[in-house]
C-alpha positions as CSV (number, residue, x, y, z in Angstrom):
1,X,3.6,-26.1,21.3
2,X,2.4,-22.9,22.8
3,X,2.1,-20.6,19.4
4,X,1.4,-20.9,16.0
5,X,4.1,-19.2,13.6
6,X,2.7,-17.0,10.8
7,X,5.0,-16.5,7.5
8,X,5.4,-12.6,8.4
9,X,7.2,-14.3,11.8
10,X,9.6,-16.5,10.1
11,X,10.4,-14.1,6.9
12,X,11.1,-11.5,10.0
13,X,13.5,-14.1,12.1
14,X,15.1,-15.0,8.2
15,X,16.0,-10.7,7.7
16,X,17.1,-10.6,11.5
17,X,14.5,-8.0,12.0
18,X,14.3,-6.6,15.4
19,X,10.9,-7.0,15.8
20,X,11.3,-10.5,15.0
21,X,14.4,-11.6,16.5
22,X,13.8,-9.9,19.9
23,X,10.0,-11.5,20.0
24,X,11.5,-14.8,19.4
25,X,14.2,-14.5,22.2
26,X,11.9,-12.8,24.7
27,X,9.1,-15.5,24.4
28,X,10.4,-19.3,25.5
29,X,7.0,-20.5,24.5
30,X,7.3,-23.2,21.5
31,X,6.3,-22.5,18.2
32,X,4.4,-24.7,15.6
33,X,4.8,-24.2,11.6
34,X,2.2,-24.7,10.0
35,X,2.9,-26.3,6.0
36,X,1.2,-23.6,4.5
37,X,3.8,-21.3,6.1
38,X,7.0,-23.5,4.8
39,X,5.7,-23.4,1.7
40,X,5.1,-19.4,1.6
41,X,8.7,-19.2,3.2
42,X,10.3,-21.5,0.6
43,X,8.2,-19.7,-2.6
44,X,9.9,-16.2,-1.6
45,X,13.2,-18.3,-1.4
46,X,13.2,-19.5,-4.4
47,X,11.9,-16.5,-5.8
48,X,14.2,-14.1,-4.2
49,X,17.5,-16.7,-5.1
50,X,18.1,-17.8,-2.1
51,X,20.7,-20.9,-2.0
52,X,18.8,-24.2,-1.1
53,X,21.0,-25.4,1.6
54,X,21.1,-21.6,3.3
55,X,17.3,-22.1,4.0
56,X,17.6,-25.7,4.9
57,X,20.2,-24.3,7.6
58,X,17.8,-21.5,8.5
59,X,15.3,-23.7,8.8
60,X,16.9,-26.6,10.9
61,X,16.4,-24.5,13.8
62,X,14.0,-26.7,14.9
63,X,10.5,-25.1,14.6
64,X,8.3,-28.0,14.0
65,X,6.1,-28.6,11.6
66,X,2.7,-29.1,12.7
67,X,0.3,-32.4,11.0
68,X,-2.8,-30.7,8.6
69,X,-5.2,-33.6,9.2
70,X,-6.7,-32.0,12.3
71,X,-6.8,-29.1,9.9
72,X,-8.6,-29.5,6.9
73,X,-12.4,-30.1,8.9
74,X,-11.7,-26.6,10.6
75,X,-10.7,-25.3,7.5
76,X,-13.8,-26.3,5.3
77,X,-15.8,-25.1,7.8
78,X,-14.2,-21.8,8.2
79,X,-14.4,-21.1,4.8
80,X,-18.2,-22.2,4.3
81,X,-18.9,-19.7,7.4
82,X,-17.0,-16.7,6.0
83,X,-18.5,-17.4,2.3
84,X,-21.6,-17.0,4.2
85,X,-20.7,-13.9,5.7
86,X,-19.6,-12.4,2.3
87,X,-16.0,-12.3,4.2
88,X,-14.4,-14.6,1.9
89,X,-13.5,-11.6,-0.4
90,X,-10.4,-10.1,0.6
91,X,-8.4,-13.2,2.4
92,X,-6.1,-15.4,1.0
93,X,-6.2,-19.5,0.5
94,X,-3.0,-19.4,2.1
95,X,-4.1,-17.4,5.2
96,X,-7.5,-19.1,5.7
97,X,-5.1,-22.5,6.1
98,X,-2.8,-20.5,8.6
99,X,-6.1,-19.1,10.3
100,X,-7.4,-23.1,10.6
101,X,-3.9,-24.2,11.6
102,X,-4.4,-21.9,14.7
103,X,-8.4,-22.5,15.5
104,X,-7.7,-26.2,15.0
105,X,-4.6,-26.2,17.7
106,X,-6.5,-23.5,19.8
107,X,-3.5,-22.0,19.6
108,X,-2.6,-18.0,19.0
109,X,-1.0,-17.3,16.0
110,X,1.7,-14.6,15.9
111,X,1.5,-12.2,13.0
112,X,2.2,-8.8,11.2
113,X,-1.1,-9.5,9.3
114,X,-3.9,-7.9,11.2
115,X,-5.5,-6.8,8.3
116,X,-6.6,-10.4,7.1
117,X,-6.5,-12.3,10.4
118,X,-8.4,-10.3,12.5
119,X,-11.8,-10.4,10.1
120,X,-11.6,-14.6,11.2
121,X,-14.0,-15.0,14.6
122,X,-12.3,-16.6,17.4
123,X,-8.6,-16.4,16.0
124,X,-6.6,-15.5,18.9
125,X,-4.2,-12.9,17.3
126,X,-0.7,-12.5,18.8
127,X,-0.2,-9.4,16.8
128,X,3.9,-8.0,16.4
129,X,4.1,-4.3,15.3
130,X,7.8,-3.3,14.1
């Protein structure tokens, strides 16, 4: 696993978005999910009415989905440095797990979401513009 996929990446792939769908062909590199991102991917499915076994599908192509233990040290510690830096404000539960998924696989994470990831020190951003 090369890259880290960020929920903006998957809803794109999902829509068949060019930005999306013509990163994921031109980059053979593997991707991991992280479970924060499944879950933010299945909450908009369910929300938006999506049929159950037509995300299953989507999602059976084979992204897999990455273990949190290594996670949750990185992210405690993420979170008690950026409450220290008055940084907390602003960024989401969900995104500081994605942020920790990537620092704790020192892996980049590819992202729409500049705006909240880029305020994290040594996240190495793989940012998509559409």
């Amino acid at each position: 696993m090369e890259l880290i996929a960020d929920t903006t990446l998957l809803i794109g792939i999902w829509r068949g978005q060019d930005w999306a769908t013509s990163f994921a062909r031109s980059n053979p590199q593997t991707m991991g999910l992280p479970w924060i991102v499944l879950a933010e991917f299945w909450q908009g499915a369910i929300r938006a009415g999506h049929a159950t076994e037509v995300v299953d599908q989507f999602l059976a192509l084979g992204i897999p989905l990455l273990d949190v233990e290594p996670v949750v040290l990185v992210y405690a510690e993420l979170c008690s440095r950026l409450q220290l830096k008055s940084f907390y404000q602003g960024i989401g539960q969900n995104d500081l797990w994605i942020a920790a998924v990537s620092l704790a696989y020192q892996k980049p994470l590819v992202t729409r979401n500049r705006r909240h990831f880029a305020r994290i020190d040594g996240l190495d951003l793989q940012v998509l513009v559409p």
